[in-house]
C-alpha positions in Angstrom: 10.5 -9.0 -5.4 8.5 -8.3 -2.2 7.4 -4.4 -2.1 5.2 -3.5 0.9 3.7 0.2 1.0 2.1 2.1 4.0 -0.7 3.9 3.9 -1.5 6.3 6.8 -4.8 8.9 6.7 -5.7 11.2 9.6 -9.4 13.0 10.0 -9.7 16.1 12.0 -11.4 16.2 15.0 -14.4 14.0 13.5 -15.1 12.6 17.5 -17.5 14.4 19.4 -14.6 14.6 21.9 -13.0 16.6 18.9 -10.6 14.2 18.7 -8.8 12.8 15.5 -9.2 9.2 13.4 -6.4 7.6 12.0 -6.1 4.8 9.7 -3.6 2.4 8.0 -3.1 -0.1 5.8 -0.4 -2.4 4.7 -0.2 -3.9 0.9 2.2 -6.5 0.2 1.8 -6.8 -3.5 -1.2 -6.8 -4.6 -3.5 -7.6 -1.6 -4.5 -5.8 1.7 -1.7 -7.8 4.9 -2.8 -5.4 7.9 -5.4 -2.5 8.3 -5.7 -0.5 11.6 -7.9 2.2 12.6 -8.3 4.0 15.4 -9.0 7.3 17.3 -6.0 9.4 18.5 -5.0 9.4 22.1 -4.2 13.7 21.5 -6.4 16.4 20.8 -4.8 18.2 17.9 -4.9 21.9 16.8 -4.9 21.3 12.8 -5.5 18.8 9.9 -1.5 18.6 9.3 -1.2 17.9 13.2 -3.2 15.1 12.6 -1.6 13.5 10.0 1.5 14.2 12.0 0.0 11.9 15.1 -1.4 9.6 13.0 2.2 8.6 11.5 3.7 8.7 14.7 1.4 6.2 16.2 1.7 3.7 13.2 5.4 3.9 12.9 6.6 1.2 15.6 4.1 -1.3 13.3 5.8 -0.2 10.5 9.4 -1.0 12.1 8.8 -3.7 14.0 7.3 -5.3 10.3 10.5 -4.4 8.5 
C-alpha cells in the first residue's frame, strides 16, 4: 500500500525584504521523494497568512503528483 504525505512549513517574514520561506517535503513510505523550498512571491501580514501562501503555492505539486 503506497501512502504519500505532505508536509508544508511557512516562516514569517524571515527575508530582509520581510518576506516569508516556505518549505515542503514529500514522503512516500519511509523515505524523503521531493523537498522544495523557497521564498514567497507575497509579502504577508501574519504567521497564519504565511502558512496560508505557502500551501497555496505547493498545491499544484501536490495535484499534478496525485
Amino acid at each position: 500500500m503506497r501512502v504519500i504525505k505532505w508536509h508544508v512549513n511557512a516562516s514569517f517574514a524571515v527575508h530582509s525584504d520581510m518576506k516569508s520561506h516556505t518549505g515542503a517535503t514529500m514522503s512516500l513510505r519511509k523515505g524523503l521523494a521531493y523537498a522544495r523550498s523557497t521564498r514567497q512571491k507575497l509579502n504577508t501580514k501574519s504567521s497564519t497568512e504565511a502558512e496560508l501562501v505557502g500551501v497555496d503555492e505547493i498545491m499544484a505539486q501536490v495535484l499534478w503528483i496525485r
